[in-house]
N, C-alpha and C positions, 0 to 999 in steps of 0.2 A: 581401643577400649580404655577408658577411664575410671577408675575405681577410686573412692573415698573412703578414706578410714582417720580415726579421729584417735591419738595415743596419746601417752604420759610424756614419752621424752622420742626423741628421734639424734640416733645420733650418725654424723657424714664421717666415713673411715674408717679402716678395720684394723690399726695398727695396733703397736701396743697401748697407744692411751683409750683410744677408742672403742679398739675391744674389752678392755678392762671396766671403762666404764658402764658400756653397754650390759654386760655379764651380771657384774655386779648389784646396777639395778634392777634386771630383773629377777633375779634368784631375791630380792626385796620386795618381789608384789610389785615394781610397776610394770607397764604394757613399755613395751620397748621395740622400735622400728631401728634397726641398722641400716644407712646405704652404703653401700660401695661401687665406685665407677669402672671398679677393676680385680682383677683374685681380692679375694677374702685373706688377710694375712699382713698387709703393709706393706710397707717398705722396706724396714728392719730386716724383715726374715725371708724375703722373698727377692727384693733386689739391691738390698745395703748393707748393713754391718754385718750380717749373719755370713752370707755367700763371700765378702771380702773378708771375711777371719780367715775361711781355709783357704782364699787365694797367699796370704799374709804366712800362714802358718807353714804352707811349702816352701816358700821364700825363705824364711826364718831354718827351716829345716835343711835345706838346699845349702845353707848360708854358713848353717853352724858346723855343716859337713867339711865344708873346705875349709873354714877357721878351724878346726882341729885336725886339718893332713899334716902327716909328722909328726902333732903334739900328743893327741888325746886315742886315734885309731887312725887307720889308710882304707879309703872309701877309692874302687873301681869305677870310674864312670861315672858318678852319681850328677846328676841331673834331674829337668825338670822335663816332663812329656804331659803339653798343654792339653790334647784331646783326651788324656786320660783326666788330668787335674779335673776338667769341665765335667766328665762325666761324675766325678766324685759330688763337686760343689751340687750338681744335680738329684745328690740321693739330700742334701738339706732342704730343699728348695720345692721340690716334687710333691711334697705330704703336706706343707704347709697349709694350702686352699682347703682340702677336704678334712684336716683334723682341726685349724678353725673356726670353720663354718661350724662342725657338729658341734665345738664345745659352746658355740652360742648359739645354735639353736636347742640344746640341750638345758639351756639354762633358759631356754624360754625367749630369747631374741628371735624377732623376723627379721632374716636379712632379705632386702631389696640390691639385684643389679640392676645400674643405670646411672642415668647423667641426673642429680638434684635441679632445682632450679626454686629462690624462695616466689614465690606470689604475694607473702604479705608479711606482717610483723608474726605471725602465727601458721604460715602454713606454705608446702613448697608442693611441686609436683616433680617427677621422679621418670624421666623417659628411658622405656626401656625397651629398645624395637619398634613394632607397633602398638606396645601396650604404654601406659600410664598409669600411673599412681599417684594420686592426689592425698596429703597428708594433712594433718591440724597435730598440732601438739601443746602442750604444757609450756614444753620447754625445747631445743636443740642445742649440740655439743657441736662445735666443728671443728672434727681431727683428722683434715684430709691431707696433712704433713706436708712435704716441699715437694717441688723439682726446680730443674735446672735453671738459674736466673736465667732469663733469656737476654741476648749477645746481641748488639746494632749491628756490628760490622759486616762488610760483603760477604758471602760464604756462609754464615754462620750455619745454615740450615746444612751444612757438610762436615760438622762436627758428629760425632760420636759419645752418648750419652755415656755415661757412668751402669747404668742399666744394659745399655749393648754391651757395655765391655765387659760384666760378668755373662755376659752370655758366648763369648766367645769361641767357637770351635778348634781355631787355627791363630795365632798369634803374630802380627803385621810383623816386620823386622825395625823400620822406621818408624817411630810413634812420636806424636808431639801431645805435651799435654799443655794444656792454656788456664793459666792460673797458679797461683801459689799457695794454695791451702790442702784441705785431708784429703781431698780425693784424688789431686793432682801427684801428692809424695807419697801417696802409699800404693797406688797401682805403680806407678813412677818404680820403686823399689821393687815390686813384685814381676814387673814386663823387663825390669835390668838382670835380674837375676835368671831370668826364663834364656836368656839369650838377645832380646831386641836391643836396638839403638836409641836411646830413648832421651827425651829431649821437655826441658819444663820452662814456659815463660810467664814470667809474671811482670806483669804492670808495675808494680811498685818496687822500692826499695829495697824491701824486708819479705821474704815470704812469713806464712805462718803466724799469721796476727793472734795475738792469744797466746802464743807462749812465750816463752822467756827468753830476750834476744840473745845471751850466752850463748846455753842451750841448741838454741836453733842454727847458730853461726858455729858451734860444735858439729850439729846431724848434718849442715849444708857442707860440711867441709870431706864429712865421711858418703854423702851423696854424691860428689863430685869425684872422689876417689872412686867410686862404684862404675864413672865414667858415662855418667848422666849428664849431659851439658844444662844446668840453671845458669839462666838467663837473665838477668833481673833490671827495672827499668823496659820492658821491650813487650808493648804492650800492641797486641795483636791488631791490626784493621783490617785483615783479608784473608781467605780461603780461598781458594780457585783450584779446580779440576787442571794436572799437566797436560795440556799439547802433545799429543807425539810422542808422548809415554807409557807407560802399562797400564792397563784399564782400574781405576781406582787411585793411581798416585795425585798425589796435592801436594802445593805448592800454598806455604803458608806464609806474609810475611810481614813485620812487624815495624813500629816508629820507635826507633830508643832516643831517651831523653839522659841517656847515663851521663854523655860527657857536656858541655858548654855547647856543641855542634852539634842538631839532630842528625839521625841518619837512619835509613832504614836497610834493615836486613829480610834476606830470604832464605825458604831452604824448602827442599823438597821430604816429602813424609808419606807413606802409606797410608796412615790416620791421623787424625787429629781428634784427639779426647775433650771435652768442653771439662774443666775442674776451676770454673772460676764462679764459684759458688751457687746457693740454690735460693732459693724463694717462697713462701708460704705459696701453696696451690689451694689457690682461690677463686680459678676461672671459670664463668658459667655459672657462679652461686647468686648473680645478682641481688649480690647483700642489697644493696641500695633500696629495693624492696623490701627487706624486713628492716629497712632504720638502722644497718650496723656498718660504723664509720669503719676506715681503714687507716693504719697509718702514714704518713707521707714521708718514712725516714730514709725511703729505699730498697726497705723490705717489702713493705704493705701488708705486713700481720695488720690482724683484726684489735683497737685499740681496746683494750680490757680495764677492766679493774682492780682490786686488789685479792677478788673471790674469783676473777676469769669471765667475769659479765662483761656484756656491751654495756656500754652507760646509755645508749641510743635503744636499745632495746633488751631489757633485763630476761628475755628469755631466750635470748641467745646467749650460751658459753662459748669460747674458742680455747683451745690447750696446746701443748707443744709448740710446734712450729706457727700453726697459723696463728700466735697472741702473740702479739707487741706487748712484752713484757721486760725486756732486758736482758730475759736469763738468756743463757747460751743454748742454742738448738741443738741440742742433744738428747739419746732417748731417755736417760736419769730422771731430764727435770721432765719430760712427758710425762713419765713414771708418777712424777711426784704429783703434775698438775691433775690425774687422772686420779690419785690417791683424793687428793681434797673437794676434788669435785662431786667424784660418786658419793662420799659421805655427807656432802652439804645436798648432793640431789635423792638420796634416801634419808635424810633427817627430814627434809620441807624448808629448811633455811639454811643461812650461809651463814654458819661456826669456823669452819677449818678454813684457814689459810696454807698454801703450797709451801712445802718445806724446801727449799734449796739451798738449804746452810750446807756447803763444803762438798759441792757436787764437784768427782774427781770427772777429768777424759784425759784420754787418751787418743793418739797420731799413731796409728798401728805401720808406722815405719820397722825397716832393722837394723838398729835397733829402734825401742818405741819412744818415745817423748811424750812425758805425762806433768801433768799438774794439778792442783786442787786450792782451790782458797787465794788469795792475792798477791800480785807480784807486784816490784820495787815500786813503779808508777803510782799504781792503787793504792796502795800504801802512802806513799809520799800525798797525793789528793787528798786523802781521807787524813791529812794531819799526825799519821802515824808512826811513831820514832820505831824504830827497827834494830833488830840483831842479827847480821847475817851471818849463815855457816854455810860455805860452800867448798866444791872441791874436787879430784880427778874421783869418780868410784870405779875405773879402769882400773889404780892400783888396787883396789879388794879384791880377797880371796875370791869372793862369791864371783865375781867377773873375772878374775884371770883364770878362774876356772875352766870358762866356756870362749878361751880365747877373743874378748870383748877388747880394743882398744879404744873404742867410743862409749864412753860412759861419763857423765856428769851430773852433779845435783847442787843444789842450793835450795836452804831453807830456810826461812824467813818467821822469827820469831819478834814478839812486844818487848821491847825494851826493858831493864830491869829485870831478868827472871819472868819475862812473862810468858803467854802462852804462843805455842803454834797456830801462825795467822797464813802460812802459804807454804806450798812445798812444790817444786820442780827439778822431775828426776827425769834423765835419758839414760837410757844403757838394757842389756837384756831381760830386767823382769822391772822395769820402769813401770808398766801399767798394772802388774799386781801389789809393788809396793807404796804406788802413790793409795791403794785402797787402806792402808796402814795409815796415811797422812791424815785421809778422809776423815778416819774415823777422832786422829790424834784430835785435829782441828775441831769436832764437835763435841769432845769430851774437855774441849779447854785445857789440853793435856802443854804441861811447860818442859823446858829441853832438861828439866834433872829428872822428870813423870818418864818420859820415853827411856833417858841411861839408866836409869830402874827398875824399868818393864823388863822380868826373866824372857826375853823371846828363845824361839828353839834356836841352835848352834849346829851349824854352819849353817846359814841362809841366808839370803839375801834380805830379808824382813828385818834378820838381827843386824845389818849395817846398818840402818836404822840409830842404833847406839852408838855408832862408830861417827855418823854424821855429826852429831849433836855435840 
């Protein structure tokens, strides 16, 4: 059965930009359709940042236990018990769909489950079972966020998403994860600390594109200590089920380009994690039908404007992940694109621009790796003379505190007394003090504004002063 219904705005996804915007317009008077092809909730909170915080946070806890045997107290036994951990991360993840759902349909959203599909420049249908829903609208948002780039190689379909792996009951002993970015090092740290064998290949040179090569060539050196084998150069072409082994073992193995002689290695794994990055999830939207190009960089977000329009069809928006915008896919600038959008789609025109001045992230590794605003490269592009202060923040109080000997920072000031243009810190409250940078960087705050600022004492916030 086929239904038509004809609304203001329609928006695909229920994450945080999507729901945000959804809500927002209609507690404004307009008629507002939501779809979702799966829980109501996103990604964020049901299979990404949220549920890997507390895999992260028992690692960290687990982690800080042992760095203070001897120093700080003696901990019996302490360890990690994965079937419990799971059932924990379960009491976040559980409420998500049904608290919501109600807060948008409380505010006056119809949410629709089902698969979208556009029909035209103005209108999509929406299969759900047997039934159908035929839509027209105003306008559409599309915030159906990423998943997993999809892999050529043989096997691929023998990987294990990022999604299985918070869902896990029992934890593999041999774990390979394929790639070098957040998702491969920060489960990476949380399955080493659990007890597995754990094992990271990346295609390239350098893991961890985006942060600061120091930095990172600091965390990879305290990774490898943890007795994680990174692999680099060894870029995966094959998955295969073992012969004559335990039921589930695989055999993964890879072409290195490291030395002058290729060569390829093998090894056997109980799992293989896919971490070699994600993709705007755009499948089955048959843009092509409403006029909305996509971009051909390798991503294939949806090409935007400077408001988040298609220029092919201005009544398509796209936000977060699926816009081809430059920003980093992160939930912040969702955050942001979902801030400018609701008030340009509750005014009737397009005033606000996305604010992404000094958007911090964070590598919830242990310790974390954070940064905000520009590093050496960027800098040096952009014609920008520099001041660097960098340095061990191992020897600070605030970290020998908590037994840290992995800690570094460097921050990146305008030349002359000018202000803070970048900052990159690793070590144990790296991601709550780069929120300190964030704010330095949009307030145009300069390195005598910061040795000035009374912050509280002893903290890690007041290194800060010490940096500078």
């Amino acid at each position: 059965m086929t239904t038509l219904r004809s609304v203001d705005l329609v928006v695909l996804g229920s994450g945080p930009s999507g729901a945000a915007i959804a809500e927002r317009c209609a507690r404004s008077g307009l008629d507002v359709t939501l779809v979702e092809t799966r829980e109501v909730g996103g990604t964020c909170a049901l299979r990404g940042c949220n549920p890997k915080k507390v895999l992260v946070e028992a690692a960290d806890l687990l982690d800080r236990a042992r760095r203070a045997e001897g120093k700080l107290v003696r901990f019996e036994g302490a360890r990690l018990e994965w079937p419990e951990l799971a059932d924990f991360v379960a009491t976040f993840t559980e409420p998500v769909t049904e608290k919501s759902r109600g807060k948008l349909e409380k505010a006056g959203v119809r949410v629709l489950n089902g698969r979208p599909r556009f029909t035209g420049p103005g209108s999509l249908v929406v299969e759900s079972g047997d039934d159908s829903h035929a839509l027209e609208a105003k306008q559409f948002v599309l915030a159906t966020g990423a998943r997993p780039r999809p892999l050529d190689f043989d096997g691929a379909e023998l990987l294990t998403t990022s999604e299985a792996f918070l869902k896990l009951r029992e934890l593999p002993q041999r774990i390979l994860f394929v790639g070098g970015g957040f998702i491969s090092f920060e489960f990476a740290h949380v399955a080493a600390r659990a007890g597995a064998d754990v094992a990271i290949w990346h295609s390239g040179d350098r893991p961890l594109g985006g942060f600061d090569g120091d930095l990172v060539d600091a965390l990879l050196e305290r990774t490898r200590e943890l007795g994680i084998e990174v692999r680099l150069g060894a870029a995966v072409d094959r998955v295969a089920r073992t012969e004559g082994s335990a039921k589930g073992s695989l055999e993964a193995s890879s072409a290195s380009s490291a030395s002058s002689a290729s060569s390829e290695h093998r090894e056997a794994f109980d799992m293989v994690v896919h971490g070699a990055g994600r993709s705007p999830s755009l499948d089955g939207l048959d843009l092509a039908a409403a006029g909305v190009d996509v971009d051909d960089d390798g991503r294939g977000g949806v090409i935007v404007d400077e408001f988040l329009r298609s220029p092919g069809n201005r009544r398509v928006l796209a936000v977060g992940d699926c816009a081809s915008t430059g920003h980093a896919p992160l939930t912040p600038v969702a955050n942001a694109h979902a801030h400018a959008v609701a008030r340009n789609l509750i005014a009737g025109e397009d005033r606000h621009l996305p604010d992404v001045k000094a958007v911090a992230s964070a590598l919830f590794t242990v310790p974390p790796l954070a940064r905000v605003g520009l590093d050496e490269a960027q800098a040096r592009e952009a014609g920008q003379q520099v001041d660097i202060r960098s340095g061990d923040w191992s020897r600070f109080g605030s970290v020998r505190k908590v037994v840290e000997p992995c800690a570094r920072y460097k921050l990146l000031f305008a030349a002359d007394d000018g202000p803070l243009l970048g900052a990159h810190l690793l070590g144990p409250a790296a991601h709550e003090v780069i929120n300190l940078c964030a704010l330095a960087i949009r307030a145009e705050m300069t390195a005598a504004d910061l040795k000035a600022t009374p912050l509280a004492f002893p903290t890690a916030g007041h290194d800060l002063r010490s940096m500078v």
